[in-house]
C-alpha positions in Angstrom: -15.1 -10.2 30.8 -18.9 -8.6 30.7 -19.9 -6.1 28.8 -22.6 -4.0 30.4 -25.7 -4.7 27.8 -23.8 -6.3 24.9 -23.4 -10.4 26.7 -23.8 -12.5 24.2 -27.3 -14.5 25.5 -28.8 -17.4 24.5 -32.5 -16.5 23.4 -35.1 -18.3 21.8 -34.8 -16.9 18.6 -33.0 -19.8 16.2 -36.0 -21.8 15.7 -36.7 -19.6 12.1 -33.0 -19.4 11.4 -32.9 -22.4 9.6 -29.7 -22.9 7.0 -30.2 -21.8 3.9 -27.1 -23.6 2.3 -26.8 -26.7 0.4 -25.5 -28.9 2.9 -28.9 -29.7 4.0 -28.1 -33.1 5.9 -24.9 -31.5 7.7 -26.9 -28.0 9.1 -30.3 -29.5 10.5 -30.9 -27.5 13.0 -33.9 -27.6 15.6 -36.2 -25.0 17.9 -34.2 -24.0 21.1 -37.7 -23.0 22.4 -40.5 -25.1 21.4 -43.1 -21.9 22.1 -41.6 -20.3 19.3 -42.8 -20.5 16.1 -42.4 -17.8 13.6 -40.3 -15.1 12.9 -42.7 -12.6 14.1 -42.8 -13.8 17.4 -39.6 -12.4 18.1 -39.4 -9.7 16.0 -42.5 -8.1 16.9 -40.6 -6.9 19.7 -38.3 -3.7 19.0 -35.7 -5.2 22.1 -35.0 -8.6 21.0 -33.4 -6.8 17.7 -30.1 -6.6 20.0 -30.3 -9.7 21.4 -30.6 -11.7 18.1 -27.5 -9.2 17.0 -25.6 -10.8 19.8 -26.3 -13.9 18.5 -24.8 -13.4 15.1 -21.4 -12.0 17.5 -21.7 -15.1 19.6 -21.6 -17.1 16.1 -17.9 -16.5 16.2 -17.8 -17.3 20.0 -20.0 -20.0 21.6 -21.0 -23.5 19.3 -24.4 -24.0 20.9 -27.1 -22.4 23.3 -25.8 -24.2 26.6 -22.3 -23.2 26.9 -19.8 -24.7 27.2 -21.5 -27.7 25.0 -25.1 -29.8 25.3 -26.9 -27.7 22.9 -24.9 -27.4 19.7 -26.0 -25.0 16.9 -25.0 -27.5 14.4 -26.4 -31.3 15.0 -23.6 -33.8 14.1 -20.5 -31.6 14.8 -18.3 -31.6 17.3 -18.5 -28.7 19.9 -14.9 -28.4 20.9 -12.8 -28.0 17.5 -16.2 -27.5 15.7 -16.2 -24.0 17.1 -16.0 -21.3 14.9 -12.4 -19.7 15.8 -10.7 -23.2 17.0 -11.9 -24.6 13.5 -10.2 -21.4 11.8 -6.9 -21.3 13.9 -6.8 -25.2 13.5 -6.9 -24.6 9.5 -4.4 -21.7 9.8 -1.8 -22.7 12.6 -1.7 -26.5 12.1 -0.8 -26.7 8.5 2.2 -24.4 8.8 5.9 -23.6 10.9 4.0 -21.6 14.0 2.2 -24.4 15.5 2.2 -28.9 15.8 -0.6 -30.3 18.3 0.0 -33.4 20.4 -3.0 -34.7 19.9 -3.8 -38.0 17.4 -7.4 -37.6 16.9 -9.1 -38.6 13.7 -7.7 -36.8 11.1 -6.4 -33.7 13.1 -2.3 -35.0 11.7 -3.5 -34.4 8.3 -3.4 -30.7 9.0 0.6 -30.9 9.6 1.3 -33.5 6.6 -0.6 -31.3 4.8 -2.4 -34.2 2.8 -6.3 -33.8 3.5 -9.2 -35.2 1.7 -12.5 -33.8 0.9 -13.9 -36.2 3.7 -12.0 -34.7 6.8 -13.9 -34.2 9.4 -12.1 -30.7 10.5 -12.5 -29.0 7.5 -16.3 -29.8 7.2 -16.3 -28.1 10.6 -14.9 -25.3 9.5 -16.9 -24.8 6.1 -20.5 -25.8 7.7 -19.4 -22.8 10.9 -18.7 -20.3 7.5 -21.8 -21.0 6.3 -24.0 -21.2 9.7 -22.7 -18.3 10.1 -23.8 -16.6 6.6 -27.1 -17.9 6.9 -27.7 -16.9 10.4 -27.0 -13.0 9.1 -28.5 -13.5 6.0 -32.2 -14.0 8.4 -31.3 -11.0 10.7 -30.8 -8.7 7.3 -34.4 -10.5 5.7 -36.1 -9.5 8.6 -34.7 -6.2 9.3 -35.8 -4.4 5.6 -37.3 -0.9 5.9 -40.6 -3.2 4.5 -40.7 -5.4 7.6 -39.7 -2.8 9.8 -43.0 -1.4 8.5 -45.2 -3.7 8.8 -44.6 -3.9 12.4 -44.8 -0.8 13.4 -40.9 0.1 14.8 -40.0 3.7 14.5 -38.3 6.1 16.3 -34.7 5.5 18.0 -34.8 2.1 18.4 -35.7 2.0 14.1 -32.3 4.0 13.8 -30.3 1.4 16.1 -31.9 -1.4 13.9 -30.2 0.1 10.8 -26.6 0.0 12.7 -27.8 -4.0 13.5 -28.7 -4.6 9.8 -25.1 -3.3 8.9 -23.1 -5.0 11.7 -25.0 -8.5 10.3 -23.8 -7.2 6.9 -20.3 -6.8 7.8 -20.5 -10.6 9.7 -21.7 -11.9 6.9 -19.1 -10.4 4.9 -16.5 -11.6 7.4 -18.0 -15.0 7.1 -17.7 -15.0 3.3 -14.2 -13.5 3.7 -13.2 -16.7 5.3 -14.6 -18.3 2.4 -13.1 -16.6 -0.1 -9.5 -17.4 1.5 -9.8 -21.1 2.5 -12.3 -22.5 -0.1 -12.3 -19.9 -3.0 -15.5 -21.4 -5.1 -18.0 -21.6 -2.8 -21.9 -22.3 -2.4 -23.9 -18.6 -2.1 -26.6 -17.5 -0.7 -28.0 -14.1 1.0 -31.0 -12.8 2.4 -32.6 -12.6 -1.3 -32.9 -15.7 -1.4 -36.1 -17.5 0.1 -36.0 -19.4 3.7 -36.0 -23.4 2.7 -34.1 -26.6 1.5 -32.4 -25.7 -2.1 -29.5 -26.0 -3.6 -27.3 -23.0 -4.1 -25.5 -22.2 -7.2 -21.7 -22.2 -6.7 -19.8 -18.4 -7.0 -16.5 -18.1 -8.4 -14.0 -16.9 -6.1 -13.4 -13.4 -8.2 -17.1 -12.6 -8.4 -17.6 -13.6 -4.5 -14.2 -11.0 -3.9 -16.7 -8.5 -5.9 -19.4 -9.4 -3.7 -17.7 -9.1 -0.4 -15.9 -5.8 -1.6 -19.0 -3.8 -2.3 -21.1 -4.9 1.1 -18.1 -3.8 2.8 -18.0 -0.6 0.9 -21.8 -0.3 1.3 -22.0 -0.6 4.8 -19.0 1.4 5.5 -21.0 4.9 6.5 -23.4 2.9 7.8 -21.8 1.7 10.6 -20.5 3.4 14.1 -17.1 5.6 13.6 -13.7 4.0 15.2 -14.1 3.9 18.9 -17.5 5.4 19.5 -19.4 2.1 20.4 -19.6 -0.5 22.5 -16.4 -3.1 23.0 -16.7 -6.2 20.9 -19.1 -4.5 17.9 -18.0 -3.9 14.7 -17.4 0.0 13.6 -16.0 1.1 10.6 -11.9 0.2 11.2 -13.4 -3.3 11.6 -14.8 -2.9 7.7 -11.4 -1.1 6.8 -9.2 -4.2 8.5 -11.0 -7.1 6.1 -11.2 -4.6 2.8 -6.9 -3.7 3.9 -6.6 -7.8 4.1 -9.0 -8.5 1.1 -6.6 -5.9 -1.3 -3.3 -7.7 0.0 -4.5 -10.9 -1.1 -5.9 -10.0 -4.3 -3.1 -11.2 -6.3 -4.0 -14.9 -4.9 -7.9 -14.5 -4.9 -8.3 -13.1 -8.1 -5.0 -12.3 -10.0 -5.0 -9.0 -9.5 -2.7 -6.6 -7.8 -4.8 -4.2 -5.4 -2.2 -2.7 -2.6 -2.6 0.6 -3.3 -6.3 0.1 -2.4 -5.2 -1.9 1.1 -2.6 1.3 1.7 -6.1 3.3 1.2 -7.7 1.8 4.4 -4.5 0.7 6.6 -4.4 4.6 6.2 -8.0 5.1 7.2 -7.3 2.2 10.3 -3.8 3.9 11.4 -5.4 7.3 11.5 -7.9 6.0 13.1 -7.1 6.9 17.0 -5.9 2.8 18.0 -2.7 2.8 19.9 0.2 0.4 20.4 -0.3 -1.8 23.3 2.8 -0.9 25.2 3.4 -4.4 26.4 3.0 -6.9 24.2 1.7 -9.8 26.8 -1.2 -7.6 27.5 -2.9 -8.1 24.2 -3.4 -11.9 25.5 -4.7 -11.7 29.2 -7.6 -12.2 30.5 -8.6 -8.2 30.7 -7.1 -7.4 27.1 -10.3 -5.5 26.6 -8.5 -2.5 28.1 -6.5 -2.4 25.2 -6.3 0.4 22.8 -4.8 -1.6 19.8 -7.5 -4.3 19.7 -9.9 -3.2 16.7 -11.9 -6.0 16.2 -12.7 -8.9 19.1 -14.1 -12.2 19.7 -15.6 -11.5 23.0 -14.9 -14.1 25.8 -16.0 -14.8 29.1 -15.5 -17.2 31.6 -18.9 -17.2 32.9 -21.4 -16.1 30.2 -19.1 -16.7 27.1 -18.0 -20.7 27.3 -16.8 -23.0 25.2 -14.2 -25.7 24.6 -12.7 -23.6 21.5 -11.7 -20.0 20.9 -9.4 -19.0 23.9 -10.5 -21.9 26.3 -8.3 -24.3 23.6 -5.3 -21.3 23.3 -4.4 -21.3 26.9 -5.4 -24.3 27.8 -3.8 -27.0 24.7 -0.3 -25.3 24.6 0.4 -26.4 28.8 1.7 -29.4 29.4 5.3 -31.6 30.6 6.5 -29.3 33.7 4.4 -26.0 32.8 2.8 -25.3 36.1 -1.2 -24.8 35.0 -1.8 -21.7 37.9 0.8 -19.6 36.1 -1.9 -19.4 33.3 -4.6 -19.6 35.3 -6.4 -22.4 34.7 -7.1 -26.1 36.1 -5.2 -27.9 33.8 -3.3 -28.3 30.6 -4.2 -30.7 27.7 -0.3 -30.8 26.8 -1.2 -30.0 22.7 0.0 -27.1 21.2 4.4 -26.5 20.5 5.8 -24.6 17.6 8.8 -26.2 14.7 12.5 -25.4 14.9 12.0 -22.9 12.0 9.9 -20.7 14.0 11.8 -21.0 17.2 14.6 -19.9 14.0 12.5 -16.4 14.0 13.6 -15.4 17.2 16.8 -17.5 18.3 20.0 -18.6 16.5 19.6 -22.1 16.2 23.1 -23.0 16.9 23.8 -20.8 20.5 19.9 -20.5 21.0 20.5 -17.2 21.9 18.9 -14.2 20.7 20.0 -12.9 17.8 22.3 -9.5 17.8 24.1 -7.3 15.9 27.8 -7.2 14.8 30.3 -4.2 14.5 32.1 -2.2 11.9 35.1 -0.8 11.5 35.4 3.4 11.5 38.5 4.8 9.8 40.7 4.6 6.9 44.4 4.5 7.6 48.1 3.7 5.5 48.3 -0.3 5.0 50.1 -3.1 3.5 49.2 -6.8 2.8 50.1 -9.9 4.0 49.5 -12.5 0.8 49.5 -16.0 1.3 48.7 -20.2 1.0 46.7 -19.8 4.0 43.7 -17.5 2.3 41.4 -19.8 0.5 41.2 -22.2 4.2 41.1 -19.0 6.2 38.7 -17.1 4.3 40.3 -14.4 2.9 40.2 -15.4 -0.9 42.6 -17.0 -3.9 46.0 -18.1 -1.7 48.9 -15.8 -3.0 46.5 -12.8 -3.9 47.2 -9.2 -2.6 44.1 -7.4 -3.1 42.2 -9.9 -0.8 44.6 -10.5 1.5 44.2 -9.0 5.2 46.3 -5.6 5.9 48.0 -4.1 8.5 47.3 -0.4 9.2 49.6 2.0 10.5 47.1 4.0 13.2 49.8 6.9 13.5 50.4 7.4 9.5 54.0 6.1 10.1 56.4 3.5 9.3 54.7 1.0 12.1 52.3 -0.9 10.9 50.0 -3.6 12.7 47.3 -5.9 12.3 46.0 -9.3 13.0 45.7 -12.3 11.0 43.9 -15.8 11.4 45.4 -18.9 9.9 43.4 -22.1 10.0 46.7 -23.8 10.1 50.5 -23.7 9.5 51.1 -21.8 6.5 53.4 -19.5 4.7 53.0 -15.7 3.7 54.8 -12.5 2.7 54.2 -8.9 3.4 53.3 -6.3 -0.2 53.4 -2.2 0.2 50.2 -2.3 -1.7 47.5 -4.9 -3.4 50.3 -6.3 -5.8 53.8 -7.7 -5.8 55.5 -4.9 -7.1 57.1 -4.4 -3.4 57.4 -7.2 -1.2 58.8 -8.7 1.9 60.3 -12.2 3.0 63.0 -13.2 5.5 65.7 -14.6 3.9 67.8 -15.9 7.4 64.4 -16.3 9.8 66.4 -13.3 12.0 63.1 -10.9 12.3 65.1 -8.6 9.6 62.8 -8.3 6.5 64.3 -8.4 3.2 63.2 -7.2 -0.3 61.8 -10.2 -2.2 62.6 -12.2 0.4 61.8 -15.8 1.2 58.8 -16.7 2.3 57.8 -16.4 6.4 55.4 -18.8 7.9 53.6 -19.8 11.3 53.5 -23.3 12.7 49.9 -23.9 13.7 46.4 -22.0 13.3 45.5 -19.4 15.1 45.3 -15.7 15.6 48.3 -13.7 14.8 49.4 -10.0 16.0 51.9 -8.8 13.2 53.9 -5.6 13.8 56.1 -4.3 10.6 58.2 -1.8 10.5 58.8 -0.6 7.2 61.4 1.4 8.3 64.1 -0.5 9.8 62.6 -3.5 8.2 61.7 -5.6 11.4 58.8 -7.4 12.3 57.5 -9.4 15.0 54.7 -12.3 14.8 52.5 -13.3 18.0 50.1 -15.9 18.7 47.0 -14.5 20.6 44.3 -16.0 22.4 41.4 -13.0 24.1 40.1 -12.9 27.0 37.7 -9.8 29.1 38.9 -8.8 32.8 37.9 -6.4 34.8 35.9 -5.2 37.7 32.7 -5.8 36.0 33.3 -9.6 35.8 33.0 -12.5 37.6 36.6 -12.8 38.5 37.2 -9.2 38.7 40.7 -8.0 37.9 42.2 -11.3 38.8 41.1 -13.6 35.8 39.7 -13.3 32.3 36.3 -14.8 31.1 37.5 -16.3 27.7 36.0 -15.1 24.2 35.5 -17.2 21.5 37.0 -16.9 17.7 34.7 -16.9 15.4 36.4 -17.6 11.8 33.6 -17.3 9.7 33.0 -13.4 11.0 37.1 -13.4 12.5 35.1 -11.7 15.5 36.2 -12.6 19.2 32.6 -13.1 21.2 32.1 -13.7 24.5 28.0 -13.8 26.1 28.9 -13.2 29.7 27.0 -11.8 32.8 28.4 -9.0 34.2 27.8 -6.2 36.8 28.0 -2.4 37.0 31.7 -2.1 36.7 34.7 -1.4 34.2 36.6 -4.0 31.5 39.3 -4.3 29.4 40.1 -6.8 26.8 43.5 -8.6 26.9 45.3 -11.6 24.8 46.9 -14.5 26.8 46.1 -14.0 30.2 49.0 -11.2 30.4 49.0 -7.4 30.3 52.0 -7.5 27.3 48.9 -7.0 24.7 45.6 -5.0 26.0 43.2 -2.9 24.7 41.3 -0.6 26.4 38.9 2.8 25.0 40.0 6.5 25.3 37.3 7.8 23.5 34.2 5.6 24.8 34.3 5.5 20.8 34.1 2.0 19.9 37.6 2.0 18.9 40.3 -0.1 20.8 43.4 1.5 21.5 46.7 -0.1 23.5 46.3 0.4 26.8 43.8 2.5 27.1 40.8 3.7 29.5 39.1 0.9 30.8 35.5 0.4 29.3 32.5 1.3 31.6 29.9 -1.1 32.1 26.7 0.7 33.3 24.4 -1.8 34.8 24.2 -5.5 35.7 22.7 -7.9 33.1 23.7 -10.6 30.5 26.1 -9.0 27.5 27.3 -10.1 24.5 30.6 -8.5 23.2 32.4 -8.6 20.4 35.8 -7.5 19.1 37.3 -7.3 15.6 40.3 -6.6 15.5 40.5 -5.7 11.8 41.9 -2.6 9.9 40.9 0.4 9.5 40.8 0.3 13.3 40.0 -2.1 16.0 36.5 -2.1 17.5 34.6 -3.7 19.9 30.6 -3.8 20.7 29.6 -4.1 24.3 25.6 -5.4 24.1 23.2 -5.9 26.7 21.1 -8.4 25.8 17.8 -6.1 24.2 15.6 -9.6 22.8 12.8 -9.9 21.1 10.2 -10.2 24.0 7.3 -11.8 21.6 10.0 -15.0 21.6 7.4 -16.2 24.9 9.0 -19.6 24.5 8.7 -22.2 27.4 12.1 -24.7 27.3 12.4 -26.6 30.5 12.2 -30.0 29.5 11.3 -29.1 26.2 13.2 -30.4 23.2 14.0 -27.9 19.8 13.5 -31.0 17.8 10.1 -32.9 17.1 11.1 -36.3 17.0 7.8 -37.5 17.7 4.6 -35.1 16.7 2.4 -36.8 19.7 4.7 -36.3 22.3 4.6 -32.8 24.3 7.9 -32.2 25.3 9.1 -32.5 21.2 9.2 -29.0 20.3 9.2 -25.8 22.3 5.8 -24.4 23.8 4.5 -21.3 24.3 3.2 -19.0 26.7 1.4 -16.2 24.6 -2.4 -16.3 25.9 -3.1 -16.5 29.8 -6.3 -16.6 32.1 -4.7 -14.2 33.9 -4.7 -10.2 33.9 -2.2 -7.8 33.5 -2.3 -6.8 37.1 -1.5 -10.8 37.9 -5.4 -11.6 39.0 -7.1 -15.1 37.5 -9.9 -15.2 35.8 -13.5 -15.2 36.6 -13.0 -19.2 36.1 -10.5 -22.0 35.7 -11.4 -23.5 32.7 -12.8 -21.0 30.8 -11.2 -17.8 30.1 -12.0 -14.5 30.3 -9.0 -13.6 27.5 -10.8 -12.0 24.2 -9.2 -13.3 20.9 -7.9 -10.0 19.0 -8.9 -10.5 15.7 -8.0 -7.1 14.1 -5.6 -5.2 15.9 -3.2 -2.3 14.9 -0.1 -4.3 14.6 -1.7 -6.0 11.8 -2.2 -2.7 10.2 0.9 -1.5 10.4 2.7 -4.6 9.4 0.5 -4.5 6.4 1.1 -0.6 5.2 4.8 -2.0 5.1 4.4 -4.8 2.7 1.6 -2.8 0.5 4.9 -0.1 0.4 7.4 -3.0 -0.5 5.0 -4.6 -2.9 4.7 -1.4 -4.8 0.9 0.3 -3.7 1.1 4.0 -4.1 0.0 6.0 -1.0 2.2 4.9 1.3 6.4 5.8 1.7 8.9 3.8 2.9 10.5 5.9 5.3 6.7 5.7 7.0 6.6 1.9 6.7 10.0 1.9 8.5 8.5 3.7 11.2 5.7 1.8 11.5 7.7 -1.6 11.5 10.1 -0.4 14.1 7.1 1.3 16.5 6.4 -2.2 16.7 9.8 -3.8 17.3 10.9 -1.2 19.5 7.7 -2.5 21.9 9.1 -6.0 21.6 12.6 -4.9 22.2 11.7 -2.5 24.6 14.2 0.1 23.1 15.2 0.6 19.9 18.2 -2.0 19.6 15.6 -4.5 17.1 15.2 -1.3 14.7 15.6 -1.7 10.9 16.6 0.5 8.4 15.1 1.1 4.6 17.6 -1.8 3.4 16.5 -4.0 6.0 12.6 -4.1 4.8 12.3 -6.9 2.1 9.5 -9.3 1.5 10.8 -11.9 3.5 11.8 -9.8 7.0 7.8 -8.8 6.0 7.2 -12.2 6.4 9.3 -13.0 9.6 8.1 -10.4 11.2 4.6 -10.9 10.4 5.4 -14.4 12.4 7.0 -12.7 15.2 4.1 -10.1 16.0 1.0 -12.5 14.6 2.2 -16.0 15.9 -1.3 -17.9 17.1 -3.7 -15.5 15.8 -5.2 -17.2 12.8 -3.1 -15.7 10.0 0.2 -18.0 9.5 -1.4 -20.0 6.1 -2.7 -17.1 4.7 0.3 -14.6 5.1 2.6 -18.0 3.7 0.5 -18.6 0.5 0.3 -14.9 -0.7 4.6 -14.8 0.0 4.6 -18.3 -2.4 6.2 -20.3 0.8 3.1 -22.4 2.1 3.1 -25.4 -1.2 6.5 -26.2 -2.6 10.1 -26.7 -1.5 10.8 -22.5 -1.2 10.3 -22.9 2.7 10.6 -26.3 4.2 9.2 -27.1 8.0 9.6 -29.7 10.4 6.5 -32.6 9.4 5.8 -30.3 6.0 4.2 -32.9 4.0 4.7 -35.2 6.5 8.4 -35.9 6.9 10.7 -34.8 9.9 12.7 -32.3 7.7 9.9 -31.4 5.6 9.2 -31.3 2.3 7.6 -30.1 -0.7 4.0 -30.4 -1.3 1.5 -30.2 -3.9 -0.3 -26.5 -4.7 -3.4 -27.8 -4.8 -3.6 -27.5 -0.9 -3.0 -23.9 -1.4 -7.5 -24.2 -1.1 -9.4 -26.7 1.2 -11.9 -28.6 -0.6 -15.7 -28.7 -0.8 -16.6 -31.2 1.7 -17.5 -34.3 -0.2 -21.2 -34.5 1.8 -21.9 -31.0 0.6 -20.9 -32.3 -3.4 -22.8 -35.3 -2.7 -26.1 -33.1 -2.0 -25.3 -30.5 -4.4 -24.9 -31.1 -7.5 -24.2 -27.4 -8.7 -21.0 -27.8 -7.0 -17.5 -28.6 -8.1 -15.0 -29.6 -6.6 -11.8 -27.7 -6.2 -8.9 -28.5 -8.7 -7.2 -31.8 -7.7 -8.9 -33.2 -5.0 
């Protein structure tokens, strides 16, 4: 996309923006313009303020001055996963459940065994873009004082612009350090007090660098443009309010404190704020997402002025591949990379039917029962054999003498009948003639299966009936002609059947006869014999479900309302990863498209114009509800409800996905935080602050290098210092066990 006077352009500008950080050897960097000389030479000038700004935002974008690559920023790195965001999303995705790359390069596998040195290549990507980056604001903020500003003469509007600049570098520099703080914890420090030149910084803890960050961002806070009111892809205040929310939820790992009443402060300020759900989910990852309401903070893209082999060009472009057709994602090409693990496929799917996960019903009313005790319980899953008070009942729907029920037996067994959840009055047959008997002998069936039992108290008879269930009706394939067979489920004793039907009527029915069928009188949800037949009101795929169970009998009739962030590609595709190299192990994904929401490709075929949403109002919500769960004050959970299910009910698309208070524990948190956030950079972070990411807690397939994964060691809970910065630097140390 192009924003009208905020492109990011390449300007001769770097040649005084030398690194101020220790790795000295690793950062050279060299004049893009040979004319220019000094510092003043471009700052003399009140207009190239904004273009150096854009700079600092293109940090996060671009890896050089010739995009895509043949001018890199950084001499000695690689332009395509040395970029900024692909070397972050490589250090967040790869190491965790939400993503595996089919690619064998270098070191890249280490990332998914989770067993990296302090000589990996990737990482010392990733730490010499943090602190590029840093030192690139930290020379903006030098030569932007009220001193310098001065000396040369600038006042008037273009003096109070410059103060917005300074604080937008402030808050990228913060950013930056955030980064830091998460992946590398004790890190080298520098800012713009310290003098341009080759030295060797002194290491900050990871607590007093928290401090640090904390109090820019608090600094800069008024400083900076109000929600909304500037230009797309700058920072405003909800972008300072999104890192302080995430720097206060992950307090407890930073710096062993507990701050989530201070991250309920400013997802309060960010909510409030005037961002709106996207209302389609697949719109926050096309290629004009910068129409979207919910995107608070961007990395810009564009497919002409904005290139580069990371950032978005890698997200559309490495998850393609096997028989993905490259046009629907408008590009050129795959590079058949990216899949996700079993486990996350697991967030969406039930891993046995591989369908989507739904509901089951409950029964409505209480009436008169008795019991039917037997050997069969323990195998059937009703309890101790021989015990009463666990043993299924019979109810008598009318309040009479006639009682009825149904009963599963996993195989041939004997049983009795009790008026209540003891033995003081029970049933047997003494002569096997259907006449019940006080204290009788014991009845029995033959074979498993599902049993209707009528008993009649009364006149003391009883009848026993093998069922199987079927659906028929108008509304089904065979129409009233032929049922579609359900399935028994013991585990749940629920008959299921996932069936396509149309707009029509049904009723269910046991073996293929009209002797035993229920139908609905009340539209209800309770069965009935022969009753009204049960309206379906459109086409679609269903999955229903009867429980024929006391108090009453009940049914669900559910069209299929999934979860539509599962964007799962299967054709050819195989749930297990055999093999980590080869594309079609494991499920891919198609989240992020060169193509708009109107269907339209991008301005080009290889290089996107889809901006990467870092903050976005999702994340805010999602994160009011675990500062609620995890006990911050300033928040309710009756709000943090709401604000989960106004983002399931966009996923669902109604509100069949919707939770209730019970439903909102630390670990949905942390599903759903995979479900909404999949592929945006958080997956690492959000695992280590819930305790899953080291350890055996939460196993993934190739976690620490083994198919069914397995537990690793907590030191990789931090990156370490890349061994050529400790090699140059002797005020470093290293992080604990590497």
């Amino acid at each position: 996309m192009n924003i009208m006077k905020f492109k990011y352009l390449s300007i001769a500008v770097l040649a005084i923006l030398l690194v101020v950080t220790s790795c000295v050897n690793d950062l050279d960097t060299v004049p893009i313009d040979k004319d220019v000389i000094t510092s003043e030479t471009v700052y003399e000038k009140p207009e190239n303020y904004i273009h150096v700004l854009a700079k600092l935002y293109a940090g996060l974008a671009v890896s050089g001055q010739e995009g895509p690559s043949g001018n890199n920023d950084l001499s000695g790195l690689d332009e395509g996963f040395g970029q900024y965001l692909r070397a972050l999303w490589y250090a967040e995705e790869l190491p965790t459940d939400e993503a595996v790359i089919g690619w064998n390069d270098a070191t890249i596998r280490d990332f998914h065994d989770i067993d990296w040195s302090a000589d990996d290549n990737f990482i010392r990507n990733l730490y010499s873009r943090i602190f590029y980056q840093v030192s690139l604001c930290n020379e903006f903020i030098r030569e932007t004082t009220e001193e310098k500003l001065n000396s040369r003469g600038i006042e008037g509007a273009v003096r109070t612009d410059i103060a917005m600049y300074r604080a937008e570098a402030r808050f990228l520099r913060a950013l930056s350090y955030s980064h830091a703080i998460d992946l590398f914890g004790n890190v080298p420090f520098v800012t713009e007090e310290d003098n341009v030149g080759s030295f060797f910084p002194e290491q900050i803890s990871r607590a007093d660098l928290f401090d640090y960050v904390e109090s820019e961002l608090l600094a800069i806070e008024s400083e900076l443009a109000a929600p909304r009111s500037i230009e797309y892809g700058r920072a405003d205040q909800a972008s300072v309010w999104m890192v302080l929310a995430k720097l206060y939820l992950n307090a407890e790992v930073y710096i062993g404190q507990d701050k989530y009443t201070e991250s309920l402060t400013y997802t309060n300020k960010i909510i409030n704020a005037g961002y709106t759900l996207e209302p389609e989910y697949t719109h926050l990852f096309m290629a004009d997402n910068h129409k979207s309401n919910e995107i608070i903070f961007p990395v810009i893209q564009d497919g002409v002025n904005i290139r580069n082999w990371g950032g978005t060009t890698f997200l559309v472009h490495a998850p393609v591949g096997g028989s993905m057709v490259p046009e629907d994602f408008g590009i050129d090409g795959g590079w058949s990379g990216l899949r996700v693990t079993k486990e996350f496929v697991g967030k969406f799917l039930d891993l046995e039917t591989l369908t989507p996960k739904i509901k089951s019903a409950k029964a409505t009313a209480d009436y008169p029962v008795i019991y039917v005790p037997g050997g069969y319980q323990s195998a059937s899953g009703y309890g101790g054999d021989w015990s009463p008070d666990v043993a299924p009942m019979l109810g008598a729907v009318n309040s009479d003498d006639n009682y009825e029920g149904y009963v599963y037996f996993a195989d041939a067994a004997e049983f009795k009948f009790t008026a209540g959840p003891n033995w003081d009055v029970n049933w047997g047959d003494n002569g096997g003639d259907g006449i019940l008997d006080p204290g009788g002998a014991n009845l029995s069936v033959t074979e498993a299966g599902y049993y209707k039992m009528n008993v009649n108290i009364a006149d003391l008879t009883y009848t026993i009936t093998k069922t199987d269930w079927g659906i028929i009706g108008s509304a089904t394939a065979g129409g009233w002609d032929s049922d579609q067979n359900m399935e028994f489920d013991a585990a749940s004793k629920t008959w299921v059947a996932e069936i396509d039907l149309a707009a029509g009527e049904i009723k269910f029915r046991a073996n293929d006869d009209w002797g035993i069928n229920y139908g609905d009188d009340g539209a209800d949800g309770v069965l009935e014999a022969g009753a009204a037949n049960i309206a379906i009101a459109e086409g679609g795929s269903y999955k229903i479900t009867m429980k024929l169970e006391n108090p009453d009998y009940t049914y669900t009739v559910e069209k299929y309302s999934s979860d539509g962030r599962g964007l799962f590609y299967t054709d050819g595709q195989n749930l297990e990863i055999e093999n980590l190299f080869e594309f079609t192990d494991g499920y891919a994904i198609t989240k992020w498209k060169n193509v708009t929401s109107t269907g339209e490709t991008g301005s080009d075929l290889t290089h996107p114009d889809t901006d990467f949403p870092m903050f976005r109002l999702a994340d805010a919500y999602l994160m009011y509800a675990e500062a609620v769960v995890r006990g911050g004050s300033g928040g309710s959970m009756s709000t943090a409800v709401d604000y989960v299910n106004m983002v399931r009910e966009r996923a669902y698309g109604d509100d069949f996905g919707n939770i209730t208070a019970s439903d909102l524990t630390l670990d949905f948190i942390l599903d759903e935080r995979a479900r909404e956030l999949y592929w945006e950079g958080q997956r690492r972070t959000d695992l280590i602050r819930f305790g899953k990411f080291t350890g055996s807690s939460y196993l993934w397939a190739w976690k620490g290098a083994v198919k069914e994964g397995k537990s690793v060691d907590d030191k990789y809970r931090l990156y370490p210092i890349p061994e050529t910065d400790l090699t140059v630097n002797q005020n470093l140390t290293q992080n604990p066990g590497y």
